[in-house]
N, C-alpha and C positions, 0 to 999 in steps of 0.2 A: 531425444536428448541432443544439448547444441555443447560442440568441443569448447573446453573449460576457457583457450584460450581467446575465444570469441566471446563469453561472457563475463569476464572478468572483468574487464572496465566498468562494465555494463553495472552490474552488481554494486561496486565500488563507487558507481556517480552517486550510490545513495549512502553506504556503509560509511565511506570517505565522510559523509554528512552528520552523520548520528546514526542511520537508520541503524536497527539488529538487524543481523541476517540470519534468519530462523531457517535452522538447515533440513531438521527434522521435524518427526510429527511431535514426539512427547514436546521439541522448545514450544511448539505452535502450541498444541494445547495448556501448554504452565504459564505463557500470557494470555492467551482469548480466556481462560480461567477465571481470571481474576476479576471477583464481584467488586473492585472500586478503582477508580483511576480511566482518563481515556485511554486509547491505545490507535492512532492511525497507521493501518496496515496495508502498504502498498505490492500490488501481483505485478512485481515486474517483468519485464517481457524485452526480446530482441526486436520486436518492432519498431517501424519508424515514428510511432503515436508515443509510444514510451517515449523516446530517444530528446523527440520533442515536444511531447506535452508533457505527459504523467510525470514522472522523476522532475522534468522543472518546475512545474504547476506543484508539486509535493512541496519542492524545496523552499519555492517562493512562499507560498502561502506559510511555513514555520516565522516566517520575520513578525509573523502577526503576533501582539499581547497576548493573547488568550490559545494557548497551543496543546496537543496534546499530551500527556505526560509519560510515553513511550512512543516511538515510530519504529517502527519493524516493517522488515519486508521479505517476501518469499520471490524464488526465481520460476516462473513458468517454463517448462521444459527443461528443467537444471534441476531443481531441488521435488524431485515430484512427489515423495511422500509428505513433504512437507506443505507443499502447495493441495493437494489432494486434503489433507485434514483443514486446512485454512476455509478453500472452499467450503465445508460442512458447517462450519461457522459464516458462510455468506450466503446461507439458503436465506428466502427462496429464492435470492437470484441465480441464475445460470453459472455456467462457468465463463468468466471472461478475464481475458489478458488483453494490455494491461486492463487492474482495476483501483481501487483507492477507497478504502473502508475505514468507515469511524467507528471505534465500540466506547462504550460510557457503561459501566459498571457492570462489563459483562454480556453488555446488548448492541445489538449492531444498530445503529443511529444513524449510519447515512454513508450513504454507496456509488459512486462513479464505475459504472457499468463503463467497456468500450467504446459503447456508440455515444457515453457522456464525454469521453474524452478524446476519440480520434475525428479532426477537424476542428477543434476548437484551439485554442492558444493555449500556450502556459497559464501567463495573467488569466484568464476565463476561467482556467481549473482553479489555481489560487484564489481566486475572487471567491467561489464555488466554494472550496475549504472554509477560506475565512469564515465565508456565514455558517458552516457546522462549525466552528472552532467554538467562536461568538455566542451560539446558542449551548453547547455541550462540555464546552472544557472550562 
């Protein structure tokens, strides 16, 4: 677990934005629940790949037409029962921080694993978004 006042900015670069910040398991479960609507759910994290890709690559990519119609996000090493049920809903992938998950009525539609997002740009991930936006929202 990382002290509250180290991730609070951190949290905030996306809540600040729209995101929900799904603290627990049952909020995680009452949105990945729901059989209609997108939902892009970002695993944020204190790394430096968050800091500057994931969370900006997130952000950037919302300016797009076609978006999703919830953004929520869980804290890796902060929120752990909450991140821990998320996960279960991003089988079969692994566990990765950061991550950036699309679900469409329920179903998970499309996934930015770690190794999709640390070394690439913001724009890269946003470009990346758009085209699930485009296709699923």
């Amino acid at each position: 677990m990382y002290p509250v006042e180290l991730t609070i900015p951190m949290a905030k670069d996306l809540t600040d934005f729209g995101f929900v910040g799904l603290k627990n398991s049952d909020e995680v479960v009452e949105l990945l629940d729901k059989k209609e609507g997108t939902v892009l759910l970002v695993v944020n994290s204190v790394c430096g790949c968050a800091a500057a890709n994931a969370r900006p690559g997130a952000k950037l990519a919302l300016q797009n037409d076609k978006k999703p119609d919830v953004c929520a996000t869980v804290f890796a090493g902060v929120d752990k029962p909450a991140v821990e049920t998320a996960r279960e809903y991003l089988l079969p992938y692994p566990p990765s921080s950061p991550a950036i998950a699309l679900f469409k009525d329920g179903r998970l539609v499309h996934m930015l694993e770690r190794h999709h997002i640390e070394g690439r740009s913001a724009q890269m991930i946003a470009d990346n978004l758009v085209q699930a936006f485009d296709a699923f929202c």
